[in-house]
N, C-alpha and C positions, 0 to 999 in steps of 0.2 A: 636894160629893160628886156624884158622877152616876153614873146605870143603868150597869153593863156587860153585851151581850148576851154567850151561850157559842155557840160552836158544837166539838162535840165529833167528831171524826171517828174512824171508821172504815170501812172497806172504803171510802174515798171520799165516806160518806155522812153525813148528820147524824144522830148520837142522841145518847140519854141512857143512863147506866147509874143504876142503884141500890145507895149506899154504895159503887160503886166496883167493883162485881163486873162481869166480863169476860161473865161469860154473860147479863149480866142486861138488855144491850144492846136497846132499841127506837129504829127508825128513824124522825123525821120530818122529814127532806127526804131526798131523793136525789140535790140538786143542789147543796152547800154555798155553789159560788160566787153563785147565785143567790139563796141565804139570807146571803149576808153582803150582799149590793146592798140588800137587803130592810131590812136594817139601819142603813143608810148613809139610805137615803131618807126612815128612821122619825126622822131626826134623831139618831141615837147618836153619842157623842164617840171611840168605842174600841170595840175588837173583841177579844172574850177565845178563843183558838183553843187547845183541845188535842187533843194527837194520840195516841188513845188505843193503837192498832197497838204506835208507837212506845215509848209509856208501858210494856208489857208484851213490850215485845222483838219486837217486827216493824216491823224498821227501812225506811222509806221509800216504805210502802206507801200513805199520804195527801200526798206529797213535793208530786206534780200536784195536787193539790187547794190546796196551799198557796201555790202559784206562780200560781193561776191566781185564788183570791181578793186575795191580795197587788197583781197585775194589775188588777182590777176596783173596786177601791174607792180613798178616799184616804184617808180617815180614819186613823188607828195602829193597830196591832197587836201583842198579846201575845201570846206563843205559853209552851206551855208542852206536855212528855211526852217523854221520853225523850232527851232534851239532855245526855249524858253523857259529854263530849269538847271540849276548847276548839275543835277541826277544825268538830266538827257546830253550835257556837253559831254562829264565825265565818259558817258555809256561811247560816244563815238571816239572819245581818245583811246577806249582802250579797246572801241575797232581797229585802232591805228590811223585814225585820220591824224594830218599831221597841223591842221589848224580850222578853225571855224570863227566863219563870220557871224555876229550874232548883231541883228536890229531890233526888233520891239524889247526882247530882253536889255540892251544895253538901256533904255529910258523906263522900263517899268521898274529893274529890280539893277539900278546902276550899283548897289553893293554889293550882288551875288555875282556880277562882271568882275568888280574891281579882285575879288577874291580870285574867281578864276583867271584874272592876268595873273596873278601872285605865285598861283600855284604853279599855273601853267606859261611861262614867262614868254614872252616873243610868241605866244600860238593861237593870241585873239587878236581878230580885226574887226573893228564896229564897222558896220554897214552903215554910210551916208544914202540913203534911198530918195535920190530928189525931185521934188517937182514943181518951180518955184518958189523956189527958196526954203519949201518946208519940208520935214522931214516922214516921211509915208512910211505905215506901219502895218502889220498884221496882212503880209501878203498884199504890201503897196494899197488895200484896200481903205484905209481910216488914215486921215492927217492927223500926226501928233502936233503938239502942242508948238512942240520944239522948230526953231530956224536951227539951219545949219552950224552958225557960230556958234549957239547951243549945245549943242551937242560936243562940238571939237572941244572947246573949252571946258568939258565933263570929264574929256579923256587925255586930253593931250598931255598931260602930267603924270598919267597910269603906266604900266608895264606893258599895256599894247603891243601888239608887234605894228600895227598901223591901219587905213581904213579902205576899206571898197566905197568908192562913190557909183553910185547907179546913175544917169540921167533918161528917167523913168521915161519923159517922151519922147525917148528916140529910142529906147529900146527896145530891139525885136523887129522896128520898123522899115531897116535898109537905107536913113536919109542920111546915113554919115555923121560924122563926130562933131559934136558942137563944142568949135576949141575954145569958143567963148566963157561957154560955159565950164568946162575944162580948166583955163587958165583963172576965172575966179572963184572955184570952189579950193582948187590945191592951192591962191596964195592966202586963203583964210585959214589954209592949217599951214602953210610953211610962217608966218607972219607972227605963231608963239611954237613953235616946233622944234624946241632946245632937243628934244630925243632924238629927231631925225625922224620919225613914223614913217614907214613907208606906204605907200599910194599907189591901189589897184582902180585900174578904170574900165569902167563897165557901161555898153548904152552905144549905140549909135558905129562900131567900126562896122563900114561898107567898103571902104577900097583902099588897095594900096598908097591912095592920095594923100587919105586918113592918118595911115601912119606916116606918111613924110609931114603932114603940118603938126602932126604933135610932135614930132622929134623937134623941129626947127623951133619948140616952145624954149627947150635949151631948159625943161624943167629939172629939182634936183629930186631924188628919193619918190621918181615913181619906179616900180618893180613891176609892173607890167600891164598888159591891156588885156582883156577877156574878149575872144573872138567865138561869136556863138552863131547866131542865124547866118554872119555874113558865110562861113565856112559851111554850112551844110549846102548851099543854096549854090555854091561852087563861085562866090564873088572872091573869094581870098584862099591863096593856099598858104599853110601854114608854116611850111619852110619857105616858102619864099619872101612870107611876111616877117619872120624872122632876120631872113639875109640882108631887107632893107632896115629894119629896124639896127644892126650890127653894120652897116655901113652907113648910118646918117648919126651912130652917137659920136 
């Protein structure tokens, strides 16, 4: 398992939001490309980028920011927000992004997904965005139809490379991982998971505590955690969350 940093854009810039809210946006860098070098040099395996503009329908407005971190590092990259067009995944593969999480797209148009697993084999992960069991759409803004089983059971049979689950109310928030919620969303996909998918977790790390109780879950086929607010706000360093993470597998 290993750290994944975030960096969340808008206006160009680095922030965070709270639970997902648009207004609720605070800046800490102004330079993302410069916050992903930062990253890169801290030792990290992977870069988790969303584009929140995008996420809520302001198409292309972080495009130069994503081109220009893409540019600057070498490490991989996830991108993930507003990916709703086989046209617009294509267009970031052959930025060089190395995989993209895609949610409203995976429930509106689940054929133009299935295609691009096909094409693009191991380099889509559907985004679980949760909030009570349902599955939250269109920049977490609108409930889909869909519960979580729903959705797993659409893809778990695909060419996936596997899913980011979000737990939208503790995201951005600082209150810490709810392992609860944790240990039953990943056994509803490990419980038909002949593939293996692998399991990104996003929402709630606050402190190194965080990670010692998910490791001691002893879960299989997660590949990492997404450390976003708690790392700007200087609650976690990310080599050190790393160190315990490599000494409690």
């Amino acid at each position: 398992m290993q750290i994944i940093p975030a960096i969340d854009l808008k206006d160009n810039k680095c922030v965070r939001l709270s639970e997902g809210k648009d207004e609720s946006s605070v800046v800490f860098n102004n330079d993302p490309e410069k916050q992903a070098i930062i990253f890169e040099k801290m030792g990290c395996k992977k870069l988790h980028i969303v584009d929140l503009d995008a996420a809520f329908g302001r198409i292309d407005i972080n495009l130069s920011s994503i081109k220009k971190i893409r540019n600057s590092i070498k490490i991989p990259i996830q991108l993930g927000g507003g990916i709703r067009s086989i046209k617009n995944a294509e267009r970031y593969f052959d930025l060089g992004i190395n995989n993209l999480i895609l949610g409203s797209m995976s429930i509106y148009n689940p054929d133009e997904v299935r295609l691009l697993s096909e094409t693009y084999k191991q380099k889509i992960y559907i985004s679980l965005d949760v909030k009570e069991d349902n599955i939250m759409i269109k920049g977490w803004k609108e409930e889909s139809k869909l519960k979580v089983n729903d959705l797993i059971n659409m893809y778990n049979e695909e060419a996936i490379k596997g899913y980011v689950i979000t737990d939208i109310k503790n995201d951005g928030m600082l209150k810490g991982l709810d392992i609860k919620f944790v240990k039953e969303i990943i056994s509803k996909i490990e419980k038909d998971n002949k593939q293996e998918k692998k399991i990104i977790i996003a929402g709630g790390l606050t402190s190194y505590e965080d990670l010692k109780n998910l490791m001691q879950l002893k879960l299989k086929n997660i590949e990492g955690i997404i450390s976003g607010k708690s790392f700007y706000v200087g609650n976690i360093d990310l080599k050190e969350a790393q160190k315990i993470i490599d000494l409690n597998a």
